[in-house]
N, CA, C and O atoms as a CHARMM CRD file, in Angstrom:
* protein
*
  336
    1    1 UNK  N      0.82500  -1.18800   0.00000 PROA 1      0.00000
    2    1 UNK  CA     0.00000   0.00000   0.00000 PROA 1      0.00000
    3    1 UNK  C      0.87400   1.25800   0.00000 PROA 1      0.00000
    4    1 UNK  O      0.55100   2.33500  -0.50100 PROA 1      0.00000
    5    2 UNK  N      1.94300   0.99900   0.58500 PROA 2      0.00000
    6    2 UNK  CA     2.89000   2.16300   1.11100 PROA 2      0.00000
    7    2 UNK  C      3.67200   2.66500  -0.60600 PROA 2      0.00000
    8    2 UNK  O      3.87000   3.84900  -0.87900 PROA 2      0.00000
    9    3 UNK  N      4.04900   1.41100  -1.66200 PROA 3      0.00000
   10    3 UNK  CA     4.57400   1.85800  -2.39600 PROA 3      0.00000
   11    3 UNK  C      3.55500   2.58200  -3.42700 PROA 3      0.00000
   12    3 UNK  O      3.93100   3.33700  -4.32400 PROA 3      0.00000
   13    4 UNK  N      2.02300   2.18800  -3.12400 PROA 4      0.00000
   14    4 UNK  CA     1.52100   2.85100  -4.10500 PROA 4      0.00000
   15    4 UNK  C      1.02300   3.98700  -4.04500 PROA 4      0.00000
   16    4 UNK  O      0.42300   4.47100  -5.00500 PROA 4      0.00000
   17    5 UNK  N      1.21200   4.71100  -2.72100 PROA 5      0.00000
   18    5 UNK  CA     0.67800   5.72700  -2.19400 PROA 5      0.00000
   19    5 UNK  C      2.23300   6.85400  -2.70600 PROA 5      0.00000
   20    5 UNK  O      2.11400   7.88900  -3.36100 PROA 5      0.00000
   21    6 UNK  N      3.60600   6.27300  -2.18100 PROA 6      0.00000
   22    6 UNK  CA     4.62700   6.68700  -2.86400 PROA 6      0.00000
   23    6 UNK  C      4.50900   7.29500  -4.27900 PROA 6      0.00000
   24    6 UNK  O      4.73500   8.45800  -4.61400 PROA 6      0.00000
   25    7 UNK  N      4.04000   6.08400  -5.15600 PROA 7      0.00000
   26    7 UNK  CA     4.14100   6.26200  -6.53400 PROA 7      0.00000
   27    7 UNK  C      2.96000   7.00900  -6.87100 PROA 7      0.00000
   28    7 UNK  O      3.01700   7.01000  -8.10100 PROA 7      0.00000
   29    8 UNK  N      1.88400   7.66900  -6.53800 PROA 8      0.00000
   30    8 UNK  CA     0.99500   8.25300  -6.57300 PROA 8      0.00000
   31    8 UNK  C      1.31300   9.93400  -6.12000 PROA 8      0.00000
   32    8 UNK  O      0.52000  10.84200  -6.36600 PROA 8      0.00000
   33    9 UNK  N      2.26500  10.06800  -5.61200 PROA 9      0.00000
   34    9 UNK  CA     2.22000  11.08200  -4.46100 PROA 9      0.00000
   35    9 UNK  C      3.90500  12.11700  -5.53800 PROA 9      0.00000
   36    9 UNK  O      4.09500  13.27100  -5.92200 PROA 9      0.00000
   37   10 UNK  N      4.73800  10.73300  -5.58800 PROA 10     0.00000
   38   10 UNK  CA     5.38400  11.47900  -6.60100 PROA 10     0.00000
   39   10 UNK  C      5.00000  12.21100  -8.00500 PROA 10     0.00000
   40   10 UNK  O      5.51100  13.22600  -8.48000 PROA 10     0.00000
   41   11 UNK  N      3.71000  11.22000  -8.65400 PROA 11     0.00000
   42   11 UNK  CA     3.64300  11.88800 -10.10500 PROA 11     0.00000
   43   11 UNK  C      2.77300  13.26600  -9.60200 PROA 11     0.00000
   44   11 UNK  O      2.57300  14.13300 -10.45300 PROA 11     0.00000
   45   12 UNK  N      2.37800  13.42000  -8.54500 PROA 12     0.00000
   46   12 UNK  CA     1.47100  14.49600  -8.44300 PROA 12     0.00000
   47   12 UNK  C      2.22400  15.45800  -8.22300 PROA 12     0.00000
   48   12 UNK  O      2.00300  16.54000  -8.76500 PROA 12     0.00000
   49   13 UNK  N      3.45100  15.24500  -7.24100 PROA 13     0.00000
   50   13 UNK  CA     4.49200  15.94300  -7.44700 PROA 13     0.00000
   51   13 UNK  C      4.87400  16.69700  -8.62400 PROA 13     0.00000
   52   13 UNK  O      4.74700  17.91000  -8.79100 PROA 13     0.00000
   53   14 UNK  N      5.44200  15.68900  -9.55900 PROA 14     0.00000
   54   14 UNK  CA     5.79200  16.23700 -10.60600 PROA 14     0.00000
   55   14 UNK  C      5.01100  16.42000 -11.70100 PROA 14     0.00000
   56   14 UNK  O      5.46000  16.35600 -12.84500 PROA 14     0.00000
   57   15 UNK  N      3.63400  16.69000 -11.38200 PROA 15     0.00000
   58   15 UNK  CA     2.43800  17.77200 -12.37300 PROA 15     0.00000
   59   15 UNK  C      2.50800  19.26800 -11.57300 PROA 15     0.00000
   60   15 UNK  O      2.55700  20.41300 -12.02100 PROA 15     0.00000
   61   16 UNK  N      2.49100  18.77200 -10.27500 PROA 16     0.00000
   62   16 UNK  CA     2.05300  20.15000  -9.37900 PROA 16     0.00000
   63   16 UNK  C      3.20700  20.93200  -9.48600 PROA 16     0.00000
   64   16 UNK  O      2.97500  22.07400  -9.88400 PROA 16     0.00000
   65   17 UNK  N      4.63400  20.61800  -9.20400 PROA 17     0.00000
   66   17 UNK  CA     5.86800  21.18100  -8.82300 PROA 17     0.00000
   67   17 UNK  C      6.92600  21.53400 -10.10500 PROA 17     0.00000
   68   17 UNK  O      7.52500  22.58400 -10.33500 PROA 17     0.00000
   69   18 UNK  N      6.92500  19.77300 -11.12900 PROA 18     0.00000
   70   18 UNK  CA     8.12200  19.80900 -11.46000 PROA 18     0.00000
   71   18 UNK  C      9.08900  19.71800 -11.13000 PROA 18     0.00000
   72   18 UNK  O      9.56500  20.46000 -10.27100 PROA 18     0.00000
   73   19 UNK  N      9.94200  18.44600 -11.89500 PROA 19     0.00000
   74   19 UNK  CA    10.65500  17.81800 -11.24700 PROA 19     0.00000
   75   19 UNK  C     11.84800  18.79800 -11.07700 PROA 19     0.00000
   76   19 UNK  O     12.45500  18.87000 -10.00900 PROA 19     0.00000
   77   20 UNK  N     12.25000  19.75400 -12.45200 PROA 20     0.00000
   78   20 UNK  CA    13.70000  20.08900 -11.93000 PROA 20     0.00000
   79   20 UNK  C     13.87900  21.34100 -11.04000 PROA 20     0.00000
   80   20 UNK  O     15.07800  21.57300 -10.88400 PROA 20     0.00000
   81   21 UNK  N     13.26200  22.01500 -10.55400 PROA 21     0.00000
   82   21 UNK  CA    12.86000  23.14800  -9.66400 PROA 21     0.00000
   83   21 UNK  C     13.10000  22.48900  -8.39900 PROA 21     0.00000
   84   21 UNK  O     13.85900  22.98300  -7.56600 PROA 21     0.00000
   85   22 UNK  N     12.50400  21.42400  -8.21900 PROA 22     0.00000
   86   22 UNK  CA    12.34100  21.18000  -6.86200 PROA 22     0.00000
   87   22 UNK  C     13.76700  20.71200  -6.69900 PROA 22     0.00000
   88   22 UNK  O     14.33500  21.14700  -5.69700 PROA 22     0.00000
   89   23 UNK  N     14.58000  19.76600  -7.62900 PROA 23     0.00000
   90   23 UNK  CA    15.70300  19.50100  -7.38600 PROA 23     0.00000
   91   23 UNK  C     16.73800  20.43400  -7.31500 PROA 23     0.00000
   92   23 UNK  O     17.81200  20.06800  -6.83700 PROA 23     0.00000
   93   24 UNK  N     16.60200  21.52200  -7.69200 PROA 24     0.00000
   94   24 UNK  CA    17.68900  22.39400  -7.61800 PROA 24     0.00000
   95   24 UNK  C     17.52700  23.03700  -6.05200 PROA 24     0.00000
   96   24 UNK  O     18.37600  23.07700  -5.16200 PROA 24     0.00000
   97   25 UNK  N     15.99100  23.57100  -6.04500 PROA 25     0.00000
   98   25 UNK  CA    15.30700  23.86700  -4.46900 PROA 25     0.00000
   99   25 UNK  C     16.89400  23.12500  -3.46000 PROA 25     0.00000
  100   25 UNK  O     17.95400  23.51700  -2.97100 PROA 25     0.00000
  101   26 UNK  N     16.15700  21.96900  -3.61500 PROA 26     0.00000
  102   26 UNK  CA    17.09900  20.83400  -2.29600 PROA 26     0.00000
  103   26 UNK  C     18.14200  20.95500  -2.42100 PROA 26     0.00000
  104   26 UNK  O     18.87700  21.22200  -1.47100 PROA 26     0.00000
  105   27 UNK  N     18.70800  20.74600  -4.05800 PROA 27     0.00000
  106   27 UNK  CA    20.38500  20.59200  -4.07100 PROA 27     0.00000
  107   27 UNK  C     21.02000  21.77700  -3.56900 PROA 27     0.00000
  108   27 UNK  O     22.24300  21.70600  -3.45200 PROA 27     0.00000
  109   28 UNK  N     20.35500  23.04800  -3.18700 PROA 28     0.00000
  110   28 UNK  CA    21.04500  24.36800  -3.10800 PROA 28     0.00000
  111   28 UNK  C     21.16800  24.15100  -1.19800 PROA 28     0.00000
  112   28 UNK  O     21.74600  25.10200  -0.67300 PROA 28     0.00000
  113   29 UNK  N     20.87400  23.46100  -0.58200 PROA 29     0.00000
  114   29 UNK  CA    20.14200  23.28100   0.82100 PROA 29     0.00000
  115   29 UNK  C     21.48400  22.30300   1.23000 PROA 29     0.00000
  116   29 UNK  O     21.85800  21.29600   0.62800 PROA 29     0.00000
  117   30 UNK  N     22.13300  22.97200   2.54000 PROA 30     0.00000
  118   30 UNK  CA    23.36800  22.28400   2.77900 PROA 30     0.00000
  119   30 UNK  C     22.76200  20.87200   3.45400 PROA 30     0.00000
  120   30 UNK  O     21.69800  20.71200   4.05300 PROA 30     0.00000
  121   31 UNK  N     23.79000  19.93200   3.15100 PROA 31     0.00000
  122   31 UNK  CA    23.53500  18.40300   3.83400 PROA 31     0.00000
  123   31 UNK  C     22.61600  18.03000   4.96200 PROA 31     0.00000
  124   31 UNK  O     21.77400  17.13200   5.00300 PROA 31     0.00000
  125   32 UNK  N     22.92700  18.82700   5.77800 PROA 32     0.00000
  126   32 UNK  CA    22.10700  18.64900   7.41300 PROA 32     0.00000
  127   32 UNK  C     20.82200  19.17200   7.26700 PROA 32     0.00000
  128   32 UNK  O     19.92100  18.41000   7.61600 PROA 32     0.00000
  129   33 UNK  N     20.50200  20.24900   6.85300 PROA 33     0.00000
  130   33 UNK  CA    18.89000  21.06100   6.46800 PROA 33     0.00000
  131   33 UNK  C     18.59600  19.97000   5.46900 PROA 33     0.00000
  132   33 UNK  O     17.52600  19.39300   5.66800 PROA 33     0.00000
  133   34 UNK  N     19.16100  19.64400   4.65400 PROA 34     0.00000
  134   34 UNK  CA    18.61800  18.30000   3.80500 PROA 34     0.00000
  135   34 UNK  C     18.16300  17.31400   4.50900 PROA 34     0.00000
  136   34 UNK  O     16.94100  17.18500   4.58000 PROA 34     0.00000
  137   35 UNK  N     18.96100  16.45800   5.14000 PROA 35     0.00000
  138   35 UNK  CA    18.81900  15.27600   5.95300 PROA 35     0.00000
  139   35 UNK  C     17.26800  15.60500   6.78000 PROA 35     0.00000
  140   35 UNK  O     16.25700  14.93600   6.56900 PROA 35     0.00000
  141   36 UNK  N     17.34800  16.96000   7.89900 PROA 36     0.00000
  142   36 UNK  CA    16.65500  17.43300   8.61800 PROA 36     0.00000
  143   36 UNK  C     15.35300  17.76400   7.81500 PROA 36     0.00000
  144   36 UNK  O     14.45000  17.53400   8.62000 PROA 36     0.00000
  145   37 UNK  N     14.81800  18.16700   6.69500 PROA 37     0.00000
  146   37 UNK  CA    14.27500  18.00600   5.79600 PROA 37     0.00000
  147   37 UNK  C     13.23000  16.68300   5.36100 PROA 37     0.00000
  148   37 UNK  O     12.04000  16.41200   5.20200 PROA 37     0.00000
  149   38 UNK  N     14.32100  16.20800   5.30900 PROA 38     0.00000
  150   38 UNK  CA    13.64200  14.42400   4.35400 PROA 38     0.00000
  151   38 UNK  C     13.41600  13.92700   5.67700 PROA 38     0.00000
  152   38 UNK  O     12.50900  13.09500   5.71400 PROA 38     0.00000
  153   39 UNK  N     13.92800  14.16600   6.70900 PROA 39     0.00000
  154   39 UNK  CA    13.08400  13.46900   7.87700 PROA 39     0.00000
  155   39 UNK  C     11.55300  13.76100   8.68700 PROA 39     0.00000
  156   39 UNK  O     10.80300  13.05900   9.36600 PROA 39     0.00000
  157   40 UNK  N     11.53900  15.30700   8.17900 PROA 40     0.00000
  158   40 UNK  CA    10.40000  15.64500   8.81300 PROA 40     0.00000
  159   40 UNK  C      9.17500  15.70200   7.60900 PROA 40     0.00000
  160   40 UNK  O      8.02800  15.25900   7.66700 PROA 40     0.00000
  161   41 UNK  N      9.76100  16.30400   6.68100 PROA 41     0.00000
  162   41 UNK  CA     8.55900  15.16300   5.42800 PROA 41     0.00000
  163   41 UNK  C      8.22300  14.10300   4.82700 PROA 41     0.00000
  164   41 UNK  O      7.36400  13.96200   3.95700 PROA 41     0.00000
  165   42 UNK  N      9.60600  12.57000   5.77000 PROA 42     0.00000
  166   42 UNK  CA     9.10100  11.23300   5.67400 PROA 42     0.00000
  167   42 UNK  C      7.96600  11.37800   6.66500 PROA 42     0.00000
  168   42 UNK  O      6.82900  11.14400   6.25700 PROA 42     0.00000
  169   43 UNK  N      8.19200  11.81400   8.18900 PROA 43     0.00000
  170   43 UNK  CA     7.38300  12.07100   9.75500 PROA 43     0.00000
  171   43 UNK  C      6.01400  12.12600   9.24000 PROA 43     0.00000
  172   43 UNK  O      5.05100  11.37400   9.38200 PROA 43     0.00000
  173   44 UNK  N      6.22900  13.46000   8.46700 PROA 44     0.00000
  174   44 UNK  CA     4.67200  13.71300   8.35800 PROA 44     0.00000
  175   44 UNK  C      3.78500  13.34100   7.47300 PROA 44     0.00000
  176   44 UNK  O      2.60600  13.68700   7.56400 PROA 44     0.00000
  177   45 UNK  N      4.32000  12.47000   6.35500 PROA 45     0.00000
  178   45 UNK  CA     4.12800  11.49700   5.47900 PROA 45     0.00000
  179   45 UNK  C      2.97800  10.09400   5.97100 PROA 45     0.00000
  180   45 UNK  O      1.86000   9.70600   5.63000 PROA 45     0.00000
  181   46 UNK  N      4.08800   9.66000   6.99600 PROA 46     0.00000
  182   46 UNK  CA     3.99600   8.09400   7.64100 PROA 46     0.00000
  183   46 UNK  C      2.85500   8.68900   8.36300 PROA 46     0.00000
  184   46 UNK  O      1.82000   8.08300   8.08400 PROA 46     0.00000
  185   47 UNK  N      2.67200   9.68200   9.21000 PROA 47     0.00000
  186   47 UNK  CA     1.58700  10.54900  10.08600 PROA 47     0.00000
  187   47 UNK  C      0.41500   9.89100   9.22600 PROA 47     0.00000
  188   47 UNK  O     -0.03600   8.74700   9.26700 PROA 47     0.00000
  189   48 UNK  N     -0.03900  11.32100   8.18700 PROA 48     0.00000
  190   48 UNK  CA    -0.67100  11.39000   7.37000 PROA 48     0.00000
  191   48 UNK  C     -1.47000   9.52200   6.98800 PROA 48     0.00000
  192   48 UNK  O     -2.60100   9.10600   7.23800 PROA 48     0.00000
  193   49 UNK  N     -0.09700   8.71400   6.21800 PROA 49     0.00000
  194   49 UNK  CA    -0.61600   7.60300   6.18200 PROA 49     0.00000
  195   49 UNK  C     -1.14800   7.13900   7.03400 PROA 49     0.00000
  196   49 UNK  O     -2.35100   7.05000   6.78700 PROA 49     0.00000
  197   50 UNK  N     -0.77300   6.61200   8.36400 PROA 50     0.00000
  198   50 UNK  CA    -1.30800   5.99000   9.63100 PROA 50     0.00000
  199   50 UNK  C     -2.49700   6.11100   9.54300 PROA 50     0.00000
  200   50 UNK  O     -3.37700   5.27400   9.34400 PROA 50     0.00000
  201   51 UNK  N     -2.56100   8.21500   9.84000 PROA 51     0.00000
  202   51 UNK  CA    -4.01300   8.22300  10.27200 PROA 51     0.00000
  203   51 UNK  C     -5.29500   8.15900   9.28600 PROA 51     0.00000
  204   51 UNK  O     -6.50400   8.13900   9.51500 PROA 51     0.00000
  205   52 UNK  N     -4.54300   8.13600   8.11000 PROA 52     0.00000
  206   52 UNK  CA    -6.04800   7.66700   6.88300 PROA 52     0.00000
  207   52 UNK  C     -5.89800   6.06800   7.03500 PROA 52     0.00000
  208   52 UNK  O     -6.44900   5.48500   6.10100 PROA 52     0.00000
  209   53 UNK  N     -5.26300   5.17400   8.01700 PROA 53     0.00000
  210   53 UNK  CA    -5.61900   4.26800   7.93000 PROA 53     0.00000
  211   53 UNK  C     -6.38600   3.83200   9.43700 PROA 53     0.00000
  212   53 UNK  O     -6.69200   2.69700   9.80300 PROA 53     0.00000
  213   54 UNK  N     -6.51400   4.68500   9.91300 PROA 54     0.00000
  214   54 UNK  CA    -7.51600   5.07500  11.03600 PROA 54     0.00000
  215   54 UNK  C     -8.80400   5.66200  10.93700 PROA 54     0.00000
  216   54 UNK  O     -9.75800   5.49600  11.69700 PROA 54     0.00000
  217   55 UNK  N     -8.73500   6.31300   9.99800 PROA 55     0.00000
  218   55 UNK  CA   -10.32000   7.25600   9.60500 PROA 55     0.00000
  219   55 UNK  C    -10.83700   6.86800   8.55500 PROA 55     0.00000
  220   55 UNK  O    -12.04600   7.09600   8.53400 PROA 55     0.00000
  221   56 UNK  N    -10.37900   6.29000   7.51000 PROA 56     0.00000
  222   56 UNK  CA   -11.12000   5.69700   6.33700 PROA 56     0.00000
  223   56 UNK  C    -11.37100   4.25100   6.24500 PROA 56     0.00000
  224   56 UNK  O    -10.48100   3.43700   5.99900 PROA 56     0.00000
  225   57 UNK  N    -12.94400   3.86800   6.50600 PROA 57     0.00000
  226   57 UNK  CA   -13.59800   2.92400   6.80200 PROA 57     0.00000
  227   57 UNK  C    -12.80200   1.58800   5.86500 PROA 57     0.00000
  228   57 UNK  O    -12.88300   0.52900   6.48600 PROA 57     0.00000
  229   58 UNK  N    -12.31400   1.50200   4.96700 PROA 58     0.00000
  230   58 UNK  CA   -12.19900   0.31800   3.90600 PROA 58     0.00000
  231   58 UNK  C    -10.49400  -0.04700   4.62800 PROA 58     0.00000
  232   58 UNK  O    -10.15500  -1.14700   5.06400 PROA 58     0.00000
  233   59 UNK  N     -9.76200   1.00800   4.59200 PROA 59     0.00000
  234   59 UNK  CA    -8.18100   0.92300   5.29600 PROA 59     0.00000
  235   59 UNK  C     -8.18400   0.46200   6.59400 PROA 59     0.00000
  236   59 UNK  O     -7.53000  -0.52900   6.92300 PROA 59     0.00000
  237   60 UNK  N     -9.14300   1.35500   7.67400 PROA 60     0.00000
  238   60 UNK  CA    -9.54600   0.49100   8.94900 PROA 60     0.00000
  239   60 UNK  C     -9.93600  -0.94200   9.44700 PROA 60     0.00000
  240   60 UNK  O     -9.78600  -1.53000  10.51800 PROA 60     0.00000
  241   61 UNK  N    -10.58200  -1.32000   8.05800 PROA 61     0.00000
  242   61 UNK  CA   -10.65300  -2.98300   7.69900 PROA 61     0.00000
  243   61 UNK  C     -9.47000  -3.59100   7.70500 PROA 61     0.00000
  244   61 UNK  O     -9.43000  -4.69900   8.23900 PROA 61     0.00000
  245   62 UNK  N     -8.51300  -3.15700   7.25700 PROA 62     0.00000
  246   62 UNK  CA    -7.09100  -3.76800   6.20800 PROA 62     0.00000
  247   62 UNK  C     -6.55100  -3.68200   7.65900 PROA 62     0.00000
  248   62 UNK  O     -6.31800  -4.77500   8.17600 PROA 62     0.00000
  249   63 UNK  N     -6.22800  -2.18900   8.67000 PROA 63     0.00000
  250   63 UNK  CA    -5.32200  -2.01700   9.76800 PROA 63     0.00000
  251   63 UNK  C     -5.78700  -2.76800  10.90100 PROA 63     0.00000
  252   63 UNK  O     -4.98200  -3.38500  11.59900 PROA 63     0.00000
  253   64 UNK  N     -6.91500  -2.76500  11.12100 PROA 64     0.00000
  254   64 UNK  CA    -7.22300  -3.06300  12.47300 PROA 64     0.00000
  255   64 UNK  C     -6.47900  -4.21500  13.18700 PROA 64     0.00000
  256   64 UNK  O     -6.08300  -4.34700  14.34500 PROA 64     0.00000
  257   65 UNK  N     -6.42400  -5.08600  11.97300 PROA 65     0.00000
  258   65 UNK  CA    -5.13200  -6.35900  12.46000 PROA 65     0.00000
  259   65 UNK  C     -3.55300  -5.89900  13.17400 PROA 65     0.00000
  260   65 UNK  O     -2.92900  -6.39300  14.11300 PROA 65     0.00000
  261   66 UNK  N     -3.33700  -5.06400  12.52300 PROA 66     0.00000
  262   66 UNK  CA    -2.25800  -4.97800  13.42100 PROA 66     0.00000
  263   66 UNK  C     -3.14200  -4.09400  14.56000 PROA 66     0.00000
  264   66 UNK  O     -2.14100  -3.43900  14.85200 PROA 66     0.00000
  265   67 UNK  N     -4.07300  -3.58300  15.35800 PROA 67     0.00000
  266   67 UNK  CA    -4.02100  -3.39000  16.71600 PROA 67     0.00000
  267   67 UNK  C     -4.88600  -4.70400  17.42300 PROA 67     0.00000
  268   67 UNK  O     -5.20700  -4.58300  18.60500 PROA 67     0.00000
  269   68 UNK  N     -5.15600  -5.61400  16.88600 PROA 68     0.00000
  270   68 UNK  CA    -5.76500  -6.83600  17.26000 PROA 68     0.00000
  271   68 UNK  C     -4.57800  -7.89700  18.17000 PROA 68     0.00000
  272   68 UNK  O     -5.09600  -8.56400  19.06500 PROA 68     0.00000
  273   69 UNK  N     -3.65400  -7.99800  18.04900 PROA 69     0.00000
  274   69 UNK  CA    -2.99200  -8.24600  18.49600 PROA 69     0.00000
  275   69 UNK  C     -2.99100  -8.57600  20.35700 PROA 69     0.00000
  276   69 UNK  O     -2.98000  -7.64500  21.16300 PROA 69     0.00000
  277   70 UNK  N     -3.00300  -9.90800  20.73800 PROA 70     0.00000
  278   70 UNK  CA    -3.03100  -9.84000  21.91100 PROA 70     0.00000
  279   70 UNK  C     -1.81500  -9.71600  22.87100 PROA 70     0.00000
  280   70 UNK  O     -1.98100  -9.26600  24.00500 PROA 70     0.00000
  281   71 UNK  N     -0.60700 -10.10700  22.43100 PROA 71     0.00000
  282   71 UNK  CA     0.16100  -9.68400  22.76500 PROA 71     0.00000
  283   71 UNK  C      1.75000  -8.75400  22.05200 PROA 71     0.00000
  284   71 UNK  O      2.24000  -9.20600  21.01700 PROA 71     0.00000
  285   72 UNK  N      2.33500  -7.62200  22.65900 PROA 72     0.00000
  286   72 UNK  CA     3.13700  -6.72300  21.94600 PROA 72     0.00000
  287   72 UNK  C      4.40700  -6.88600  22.06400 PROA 72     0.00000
  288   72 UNK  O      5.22400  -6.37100  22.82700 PROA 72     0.00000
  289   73 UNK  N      4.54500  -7.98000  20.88200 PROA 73     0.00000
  290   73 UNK  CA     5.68900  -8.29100  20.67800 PROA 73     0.00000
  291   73 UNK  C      7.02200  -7.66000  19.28800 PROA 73     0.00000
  292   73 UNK  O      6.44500  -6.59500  19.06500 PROA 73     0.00000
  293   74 UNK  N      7.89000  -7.63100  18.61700 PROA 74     0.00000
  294   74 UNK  CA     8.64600  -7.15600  17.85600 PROA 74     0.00000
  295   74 UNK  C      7.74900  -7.07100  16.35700 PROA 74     0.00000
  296   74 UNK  O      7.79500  -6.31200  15.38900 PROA 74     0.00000
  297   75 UNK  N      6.92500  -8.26100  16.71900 PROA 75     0.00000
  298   75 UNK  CA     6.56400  -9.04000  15.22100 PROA 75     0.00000
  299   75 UNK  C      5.25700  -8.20300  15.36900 PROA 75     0.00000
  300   75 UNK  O      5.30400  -7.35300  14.48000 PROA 75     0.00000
  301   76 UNK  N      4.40300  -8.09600  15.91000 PROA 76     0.00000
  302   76 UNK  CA     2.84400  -7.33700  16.21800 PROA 76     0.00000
  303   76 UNK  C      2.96400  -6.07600  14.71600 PROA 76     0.00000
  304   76 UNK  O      1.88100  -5.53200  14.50100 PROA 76     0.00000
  305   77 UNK  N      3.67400  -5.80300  14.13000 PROA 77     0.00000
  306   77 UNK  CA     3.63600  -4.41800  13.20800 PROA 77     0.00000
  307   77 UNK  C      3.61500  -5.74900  12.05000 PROA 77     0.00000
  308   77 UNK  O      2.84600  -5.43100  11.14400 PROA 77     0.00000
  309   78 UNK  N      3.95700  -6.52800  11.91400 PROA 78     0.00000
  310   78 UNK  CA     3.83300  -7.04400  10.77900 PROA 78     0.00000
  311   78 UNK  C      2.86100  -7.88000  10.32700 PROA 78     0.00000
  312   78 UNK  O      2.83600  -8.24200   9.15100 PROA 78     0.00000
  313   79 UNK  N      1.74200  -8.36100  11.44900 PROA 79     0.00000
  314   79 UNK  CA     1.04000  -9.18400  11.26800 PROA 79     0.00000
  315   79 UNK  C     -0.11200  -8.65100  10.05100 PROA 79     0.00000
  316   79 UNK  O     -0.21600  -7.44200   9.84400 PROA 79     0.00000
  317   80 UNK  N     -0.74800  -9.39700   9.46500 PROA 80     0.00000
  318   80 UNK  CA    -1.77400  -9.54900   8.56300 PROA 80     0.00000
  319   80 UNK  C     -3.06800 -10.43100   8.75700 PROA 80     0.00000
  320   80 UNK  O     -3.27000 -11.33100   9.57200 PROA 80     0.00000
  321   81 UNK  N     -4.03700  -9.82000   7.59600 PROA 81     0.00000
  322   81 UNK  CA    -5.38300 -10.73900   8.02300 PROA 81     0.00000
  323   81 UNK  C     -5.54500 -12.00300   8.24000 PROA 81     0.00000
  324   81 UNK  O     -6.46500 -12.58100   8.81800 PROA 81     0.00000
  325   82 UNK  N     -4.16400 -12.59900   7.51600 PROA 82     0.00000
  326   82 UNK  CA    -4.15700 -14.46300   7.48000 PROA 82     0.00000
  327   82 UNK  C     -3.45500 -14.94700   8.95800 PROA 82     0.00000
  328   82 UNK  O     -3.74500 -16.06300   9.38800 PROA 82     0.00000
  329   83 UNK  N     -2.82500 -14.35500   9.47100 PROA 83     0.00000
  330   83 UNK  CA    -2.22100 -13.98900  11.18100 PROA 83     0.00000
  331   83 UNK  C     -3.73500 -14.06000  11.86300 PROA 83     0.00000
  332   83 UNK  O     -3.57800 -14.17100  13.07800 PROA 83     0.00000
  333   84 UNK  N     -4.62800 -14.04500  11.64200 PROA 84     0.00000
  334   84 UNK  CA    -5.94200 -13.62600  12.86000 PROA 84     0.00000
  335   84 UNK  C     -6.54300 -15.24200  12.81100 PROA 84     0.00000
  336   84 UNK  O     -7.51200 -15.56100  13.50000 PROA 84     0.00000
């Protein structure tokens, strides 16, 4: 789900933005504001995802397995519907 939300999110990107603008944007942006950057718009990314898989009824189907879980172990993030 994660890669298709990726691949969805980039082409919109590059209708809305364009690709080489934005790359010059970043490339002009020293290493650390970069790094510091791509971390807080992966953050709010994964956010974003989570919580539409909390509020939208058909995804809440798909997630709820991983909070079904009776006990919280390493593996509990990976489980799936065939796990229940």
């Amino acid at each position: 789900m994660l890669l298709i939300v990726n691949f969805f999110i980039h082409r919109a990107q590059l209708i809305v933005i364009g690709e080489e603008g934005v790359q010059q944007f970043i490339s002009a942006i020293h290493f650390l504001p970069q790094l510091m950057l791509c971390l807080l718009v992966a953050d709010l990314a994964e956010y974003a995802v989570h919580r539409a898989y909390h509020e939208v009824p058909w995804l809440w189907k798909v997630h709820s397995v991983h909070h079904s879980v009776n006990t919280l172990d390493w593996l509990a993030g990976s489980r799936c519907a065939r796990d229940r």
